[in-house]
matplotlib code that plots the C-alpha trace (Angstrom):
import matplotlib.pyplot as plt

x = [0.0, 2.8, 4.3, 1.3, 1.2, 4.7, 5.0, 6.3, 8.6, 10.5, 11.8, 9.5, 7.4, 3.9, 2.6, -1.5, -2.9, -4.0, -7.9, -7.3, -5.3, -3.2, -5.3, -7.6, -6.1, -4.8, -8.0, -8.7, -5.7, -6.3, -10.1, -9.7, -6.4, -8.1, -11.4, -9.2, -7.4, -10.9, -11.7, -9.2, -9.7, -13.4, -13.4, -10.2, -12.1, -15.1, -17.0, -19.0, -22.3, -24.5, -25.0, -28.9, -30.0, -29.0, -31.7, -29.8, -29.1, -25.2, -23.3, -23.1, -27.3, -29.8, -32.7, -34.8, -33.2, -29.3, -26.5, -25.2, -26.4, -24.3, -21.0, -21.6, -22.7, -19.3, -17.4, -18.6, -17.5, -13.8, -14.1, -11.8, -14.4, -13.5, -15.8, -14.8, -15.2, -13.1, -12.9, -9.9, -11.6, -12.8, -9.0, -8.9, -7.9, -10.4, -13.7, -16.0, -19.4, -21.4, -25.0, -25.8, -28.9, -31.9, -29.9, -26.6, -25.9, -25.6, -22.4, -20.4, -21.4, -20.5, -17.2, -16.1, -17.4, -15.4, -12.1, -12.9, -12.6, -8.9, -8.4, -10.6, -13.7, -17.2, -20.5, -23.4, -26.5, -28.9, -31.3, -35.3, -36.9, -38.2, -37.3, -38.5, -38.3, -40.9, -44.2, -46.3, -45.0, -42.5, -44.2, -42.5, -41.4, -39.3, -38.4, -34.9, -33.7, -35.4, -32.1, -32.2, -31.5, -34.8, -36.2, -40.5, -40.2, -42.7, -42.8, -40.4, -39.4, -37.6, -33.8, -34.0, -30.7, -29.9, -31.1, -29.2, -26.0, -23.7, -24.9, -23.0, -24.5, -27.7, -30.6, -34.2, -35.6, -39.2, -41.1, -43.5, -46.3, -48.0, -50.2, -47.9, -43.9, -42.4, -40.2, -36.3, -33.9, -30.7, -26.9, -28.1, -30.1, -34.2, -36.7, -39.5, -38.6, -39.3, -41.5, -44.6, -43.2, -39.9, -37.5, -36.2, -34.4, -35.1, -32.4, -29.5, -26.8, -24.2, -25.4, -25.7, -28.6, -27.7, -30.9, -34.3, -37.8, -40.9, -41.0, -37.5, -36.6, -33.5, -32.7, -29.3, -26.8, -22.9, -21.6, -19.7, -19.4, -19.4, -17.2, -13.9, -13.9, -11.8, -14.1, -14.6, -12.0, -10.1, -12.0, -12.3, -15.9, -18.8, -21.6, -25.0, -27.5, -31.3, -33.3, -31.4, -34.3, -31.7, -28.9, -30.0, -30.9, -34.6, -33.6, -31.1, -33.5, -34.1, -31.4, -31.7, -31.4, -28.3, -26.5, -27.6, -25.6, -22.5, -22.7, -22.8, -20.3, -17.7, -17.9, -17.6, -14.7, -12.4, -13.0, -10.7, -11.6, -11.5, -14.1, -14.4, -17.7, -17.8, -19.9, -19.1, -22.2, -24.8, -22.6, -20.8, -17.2, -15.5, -13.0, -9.2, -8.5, -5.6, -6.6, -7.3, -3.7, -2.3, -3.8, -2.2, 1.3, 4.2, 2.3, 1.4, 4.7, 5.2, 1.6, 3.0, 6.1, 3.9, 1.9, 4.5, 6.1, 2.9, 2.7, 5.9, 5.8, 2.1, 3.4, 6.6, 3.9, 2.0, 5.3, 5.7, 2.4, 1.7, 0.2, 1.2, 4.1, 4.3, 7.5, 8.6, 9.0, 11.9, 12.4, 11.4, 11.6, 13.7, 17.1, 19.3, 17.3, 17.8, 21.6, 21.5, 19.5, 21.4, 24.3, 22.8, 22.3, 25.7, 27.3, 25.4, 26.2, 30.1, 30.9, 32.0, 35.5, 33.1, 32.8, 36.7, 37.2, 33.7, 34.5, 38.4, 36.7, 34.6, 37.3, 39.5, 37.0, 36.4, 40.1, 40.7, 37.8, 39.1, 42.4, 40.7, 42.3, 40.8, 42.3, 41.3, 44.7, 46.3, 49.9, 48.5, 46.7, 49.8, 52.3, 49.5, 48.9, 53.1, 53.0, 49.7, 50.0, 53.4, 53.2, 50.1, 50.7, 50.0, 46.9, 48.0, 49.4, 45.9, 44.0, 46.3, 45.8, 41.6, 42.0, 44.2, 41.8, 40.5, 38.8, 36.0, 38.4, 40.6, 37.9, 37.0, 40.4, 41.4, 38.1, 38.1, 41.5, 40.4, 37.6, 39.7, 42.5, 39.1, 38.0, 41.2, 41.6, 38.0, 38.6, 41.9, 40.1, 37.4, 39.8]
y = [0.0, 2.3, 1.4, 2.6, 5.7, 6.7, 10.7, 13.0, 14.2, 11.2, 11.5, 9.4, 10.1, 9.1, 7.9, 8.4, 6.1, 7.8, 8.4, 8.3, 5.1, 5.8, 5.1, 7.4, 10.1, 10.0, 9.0, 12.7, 14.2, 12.7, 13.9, 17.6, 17.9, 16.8, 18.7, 22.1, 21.3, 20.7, 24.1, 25.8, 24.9, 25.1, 28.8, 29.3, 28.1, 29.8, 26.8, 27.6, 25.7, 28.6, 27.5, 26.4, 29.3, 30.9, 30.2, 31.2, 29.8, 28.4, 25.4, 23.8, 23.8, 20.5, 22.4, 22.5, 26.1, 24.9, 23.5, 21.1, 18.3, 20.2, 20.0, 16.1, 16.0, 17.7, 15.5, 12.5, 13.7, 13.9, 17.6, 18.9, 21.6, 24.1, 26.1, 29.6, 31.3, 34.4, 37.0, 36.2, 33.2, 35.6, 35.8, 32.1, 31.5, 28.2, 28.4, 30.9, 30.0, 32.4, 32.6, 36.0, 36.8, 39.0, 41.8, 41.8, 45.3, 45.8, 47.9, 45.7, 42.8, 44.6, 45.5, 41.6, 40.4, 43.8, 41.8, 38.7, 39.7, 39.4, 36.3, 33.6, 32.4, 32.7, 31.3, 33.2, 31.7, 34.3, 33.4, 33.5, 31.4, 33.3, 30.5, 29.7, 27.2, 24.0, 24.6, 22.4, 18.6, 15.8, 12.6, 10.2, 8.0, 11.3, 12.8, 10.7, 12.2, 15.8, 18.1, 21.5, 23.4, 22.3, 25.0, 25.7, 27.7, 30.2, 32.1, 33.2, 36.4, 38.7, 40.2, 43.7, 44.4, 42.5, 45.1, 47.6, 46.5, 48.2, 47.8, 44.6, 42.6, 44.3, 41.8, 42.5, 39.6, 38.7, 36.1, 34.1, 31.4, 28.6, 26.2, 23.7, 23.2, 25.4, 23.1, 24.4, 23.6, 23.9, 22.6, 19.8, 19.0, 19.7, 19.1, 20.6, 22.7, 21.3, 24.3, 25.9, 29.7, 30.4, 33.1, 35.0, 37.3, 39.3, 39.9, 41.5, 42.1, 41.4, 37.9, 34.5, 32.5, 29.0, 27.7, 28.8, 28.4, 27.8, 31.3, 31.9, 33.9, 33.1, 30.7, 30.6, 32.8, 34.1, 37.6, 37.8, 42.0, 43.4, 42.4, 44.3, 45.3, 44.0, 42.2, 40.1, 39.2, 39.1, 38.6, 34.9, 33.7, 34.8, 32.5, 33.3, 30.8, 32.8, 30.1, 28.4, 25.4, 24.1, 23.6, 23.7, 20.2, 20.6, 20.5, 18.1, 15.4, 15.1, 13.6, 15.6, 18.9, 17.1, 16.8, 20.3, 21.4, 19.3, 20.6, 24.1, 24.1, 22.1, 25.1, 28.0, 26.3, 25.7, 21.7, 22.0, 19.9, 22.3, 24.9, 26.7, 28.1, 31.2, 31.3, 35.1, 36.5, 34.7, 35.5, 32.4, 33.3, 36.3, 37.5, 36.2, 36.1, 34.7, 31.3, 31.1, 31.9, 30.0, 27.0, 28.2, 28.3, 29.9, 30.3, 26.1, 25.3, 27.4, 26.3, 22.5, 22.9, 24.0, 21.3, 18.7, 20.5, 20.8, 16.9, 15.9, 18.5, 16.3, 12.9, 14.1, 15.2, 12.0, 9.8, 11.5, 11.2, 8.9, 9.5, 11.8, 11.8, 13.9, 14.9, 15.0, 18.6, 20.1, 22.2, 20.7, 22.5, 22.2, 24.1, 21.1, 21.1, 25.0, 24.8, 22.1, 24.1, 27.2, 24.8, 23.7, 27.6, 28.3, 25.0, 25.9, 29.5, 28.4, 30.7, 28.8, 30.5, 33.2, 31.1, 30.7, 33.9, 33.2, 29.2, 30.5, 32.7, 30.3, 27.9, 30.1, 30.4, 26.9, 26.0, 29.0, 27.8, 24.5, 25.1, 28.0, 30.8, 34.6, 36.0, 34.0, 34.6, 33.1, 33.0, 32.6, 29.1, 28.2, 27.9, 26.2, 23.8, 23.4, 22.2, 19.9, 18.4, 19.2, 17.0, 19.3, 21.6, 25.1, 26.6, 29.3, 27.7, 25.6, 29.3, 30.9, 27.6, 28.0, 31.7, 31.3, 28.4, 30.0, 26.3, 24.0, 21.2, 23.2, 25.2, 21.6, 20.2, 23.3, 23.5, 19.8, 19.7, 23.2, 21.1, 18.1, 20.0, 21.5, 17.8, 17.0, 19.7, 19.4, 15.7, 16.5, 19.4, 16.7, 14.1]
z = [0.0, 0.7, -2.2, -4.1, -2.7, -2.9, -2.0, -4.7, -1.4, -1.6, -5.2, -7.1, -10.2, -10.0, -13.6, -14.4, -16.3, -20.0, -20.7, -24.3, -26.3, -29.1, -31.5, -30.2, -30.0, -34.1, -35.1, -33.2, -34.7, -38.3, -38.7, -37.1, -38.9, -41.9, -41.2, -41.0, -44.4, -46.2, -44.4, -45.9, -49.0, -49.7, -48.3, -50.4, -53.4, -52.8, -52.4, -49.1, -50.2, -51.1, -54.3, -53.9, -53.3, -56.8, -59.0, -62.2, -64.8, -64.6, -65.2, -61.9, -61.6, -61.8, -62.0, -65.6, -66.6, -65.5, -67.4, -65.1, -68.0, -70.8, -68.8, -68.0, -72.0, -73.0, -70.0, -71.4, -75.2, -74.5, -73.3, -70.8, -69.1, -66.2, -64.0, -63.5, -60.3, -60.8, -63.2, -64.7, -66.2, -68.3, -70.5, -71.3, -74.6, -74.8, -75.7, -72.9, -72.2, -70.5, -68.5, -68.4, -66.0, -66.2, -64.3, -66.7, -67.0, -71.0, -70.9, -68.7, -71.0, -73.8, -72.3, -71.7, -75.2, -77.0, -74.8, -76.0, -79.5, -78.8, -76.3, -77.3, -78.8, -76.9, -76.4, -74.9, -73.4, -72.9, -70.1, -70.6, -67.7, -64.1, -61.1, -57.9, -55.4, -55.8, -54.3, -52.1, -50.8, -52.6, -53.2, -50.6, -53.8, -54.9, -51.6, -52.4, -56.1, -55.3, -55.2, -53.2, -56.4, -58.6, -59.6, -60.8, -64.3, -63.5, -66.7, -69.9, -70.0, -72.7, -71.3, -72.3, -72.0, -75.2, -77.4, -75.2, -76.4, -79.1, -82.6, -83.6, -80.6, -80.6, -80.9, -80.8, -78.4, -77.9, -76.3, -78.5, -77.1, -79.0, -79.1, -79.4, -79.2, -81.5, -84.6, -85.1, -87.7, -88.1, -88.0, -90.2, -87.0, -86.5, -83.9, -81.4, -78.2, -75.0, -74.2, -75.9, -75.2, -77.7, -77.4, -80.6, -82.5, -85.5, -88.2, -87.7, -91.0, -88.2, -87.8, -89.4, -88.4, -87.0, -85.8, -86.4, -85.6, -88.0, -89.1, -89.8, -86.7, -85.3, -81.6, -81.9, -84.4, -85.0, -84.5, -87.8, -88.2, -91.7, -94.7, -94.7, -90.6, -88.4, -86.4, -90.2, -90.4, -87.1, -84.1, -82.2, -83.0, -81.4, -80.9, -79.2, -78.5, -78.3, -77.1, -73.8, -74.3, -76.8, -74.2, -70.7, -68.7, -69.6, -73.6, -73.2, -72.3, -76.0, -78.6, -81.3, -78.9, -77.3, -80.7, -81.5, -78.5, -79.0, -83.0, -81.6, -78.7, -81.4, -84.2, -81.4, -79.8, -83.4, -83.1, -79.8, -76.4, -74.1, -72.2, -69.8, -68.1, -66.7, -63.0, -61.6, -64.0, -61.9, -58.4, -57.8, -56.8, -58.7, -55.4, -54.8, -51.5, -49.3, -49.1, -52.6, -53.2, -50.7, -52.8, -56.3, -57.3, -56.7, -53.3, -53.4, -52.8, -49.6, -48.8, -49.0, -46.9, -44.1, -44.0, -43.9, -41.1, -39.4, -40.1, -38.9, -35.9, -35.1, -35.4, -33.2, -30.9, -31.2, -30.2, -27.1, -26.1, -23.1, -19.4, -17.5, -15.5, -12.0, -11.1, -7.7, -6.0, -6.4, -3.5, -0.4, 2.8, 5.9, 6.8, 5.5, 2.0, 2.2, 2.6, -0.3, -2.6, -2.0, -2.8, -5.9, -7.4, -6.8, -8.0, -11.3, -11.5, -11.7, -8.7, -5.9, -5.8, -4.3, -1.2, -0.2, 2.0, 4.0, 4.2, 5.2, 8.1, 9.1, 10.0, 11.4, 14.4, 14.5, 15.1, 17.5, 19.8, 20.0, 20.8, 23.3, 21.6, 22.4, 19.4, 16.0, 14.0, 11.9, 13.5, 16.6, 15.4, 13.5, 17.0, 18.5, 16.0, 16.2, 19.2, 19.4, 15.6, 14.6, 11.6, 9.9, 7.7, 9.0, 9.0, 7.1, 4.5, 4.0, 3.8, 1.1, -1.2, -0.5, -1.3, -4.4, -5.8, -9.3, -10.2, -8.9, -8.2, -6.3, -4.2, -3.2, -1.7, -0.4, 1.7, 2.3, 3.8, 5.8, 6.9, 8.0, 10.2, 12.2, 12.9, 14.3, 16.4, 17.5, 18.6, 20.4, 22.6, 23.2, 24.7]

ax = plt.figure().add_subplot(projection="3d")
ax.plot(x, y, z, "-o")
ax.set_aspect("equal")
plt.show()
């Protein structure tokens, strides 16, 4: 029992027992370590899960109006596509799709497709549908593949905006309904809309019609300028697509509208296989921030090196870890501990050459009362020691060497051998 209950006092370490195992505590280690990474990186990449909310039109929506269904379509056609969340996607050299919304202010538009003329080829889907969240209750049998970003199509709409636009983007847009889908041709491709309501363009000299409806009006169309201009026969191609019921998820449910898509996307983009969608019109994204760059080179590097050192500095961590061990006190209390720890400080402090004269002092009066001498000296102890221990070396002689000591070592024997002739003397009084 005793043994059990050893006392710090007595120089033992007492050893807990742990309330976590190893593999407890890097299970913790690994998720939160992991956890805060993940953290990082979503907020660095502007992916913060707000995306639902937006009911725009853009490439990463499921709902009827989105184009989440064209980027799996191009995916699954060999395409490499990137969504944009900055405005810099805005300079690729590949081809640029873009979603304008309803609230696309015309002269900003105008100023990225006037940059583009110089950087790389564009799409344009314009947008046409007015969104809102599902009303009433999910059927239990759908409760499981209803997604938070479906959308009910409350009604088409006409952006004004479009016709807003400098002269060789200009389009006069309107909204048409009928009784039935409306037919389009076009692209060596033909076929019905997915809706009765159909959104068009009138002519335009600055166009060529791509696709059009039953009455010649046109859903989808090329910017191609006038003969002899620059934009003729310089600029990157331009490529606007009217009727977004040709390309979003809701118009890819039908073949012929799929190839339609592919047929368009393939002659804007020069036959290459790469695309990039553009998500900062319809407010995904669009600011840099510190995190963002800490994830993107040269700054990835730098970003790397820290976490293996915060890595290695955690498994370092983890190695030591065990229970804890109490250590026993270190200064205990009691005049002889005192004089030891007093001992200690000055042992370590390298100054015990400090302590000759007093210790010299010290002994002097020691010897002098023991061979009952009234005056303490030095001369006086030495012709008294002559004639009691005539073999000794005088007392004098002992003091110089303990006053001239400049080293531990010698501090030591000087005071030892001080401390020895006071013993004797001491013992031959006593006798």
């Amino acid at each position: 029992m005793s043994e059990a209950l050893a006392s710090p006092s007595q120089g033992s370490a007492v050893r807990t027992a742990s309330p976590f195992t190893r593999g407890s505590v890097l299970a913790i280690l690994v998720v939160g370590f992991s956890a805060f990474v993940a953290m990082l990186y979503f907020l660095g990449a502007g992916d913060t899960g707000g995306e639902s909310a937006n009911r725009n039109a853009h490439a990463s929506s499921n709902a009827l109006h989105g184009f989440a269904g064209l980027t799996r379509l191009l995916e699954a056609n060999g395409y490499n596509v990137e969504k944009s969340r900055e405005r810099s996607g805005l300079e690729t050299p590949d081809l640029l799709i873009l979603t304008p919304t309803r609230s696309t202010n015309p002269d900003d538009f105008a100023e990225i497709l006037e940059s583009r003329q110089y950087q790389g080829p564009t799409l344009v889907i314009l947008p046409k549908w007015i969104a809102a969240r599902p009303q009433g209750e999910v059927a239990e049998e759908d409760e499981e593949r209803v997604q938070d970003d479906w959308v009910q199509l409350i009604s088409p709409y006409s952006p004004e905006w479009a016709g807003e636009l400098p002269e060789l983007y200009s389009m006069n847009l309107s909204v048409e309904f009928k009784e039935q889908p409306a037919r389009w041709g076009g692209m060596r491709f033909a076929g019905q809309l997915p809706m009765n309501s159909i959104l068009s363009s009138e002519h335009n000299p600055n166009h060529e019609a791509l696709v059009i409806d039953d009455n010649g009006r046109r859903l989808a169309l090329n910017v191609i300028g006038q003969e002899g201009t620059y934009f003729y026969d310089e600029a990157h191609w331009l490529t606007i697509v009217v009727e977004p019921d040709l390309m979003n998820n809701h118009g890819l449910a039908d073949p012929a509208r799929a190839a339609l898509a592919l047929a368009l996307i393939e002659q804007a983009g020069y036959d290459e296989k790469r695309v990039t969608f553009d998500l900062t019109m319809v407010g995904i994204g669009g600011a840099t921030n510190l995190l963002t760059l800490a994830f993107r080179p040269p700054f990835l590097a730098a970003t790397l090196c820290l976490i293996l050192a915060t890595l290695i500095v955690g498994w370092r961590a983890f190695l030591r870890f065990g229970p804890v061990v109490a250590q026993s006190q270190e200064a205990r209390f009691g005049k002889t501990q005192l004089v030891t720890n007093g001992a200690g400080l000055i042992v370590r402090a390298g100054r015990l050459q400090l302590l000759a004269e007093p210790f010299a002092n010290l002994a002097q009066r020691k010897v002098a009362r023991a061979l009952g001498l009234s005056n303490p000296d030095a001369d006086a102890i030495d012709a008294a020691l002559a004639q009691r221990l005539p073999d000794e070396e005088p007392f004098s002689n002992r003091v110089d060497k303990l006053k001239s000591a400049s080293r531990a070592g010698e501090v030591l024997r000087a005071a030892q051998s001080l401390n020895n002739l006071a013993s004797k003397v001491t013992g031959i009084s006593k006798r």
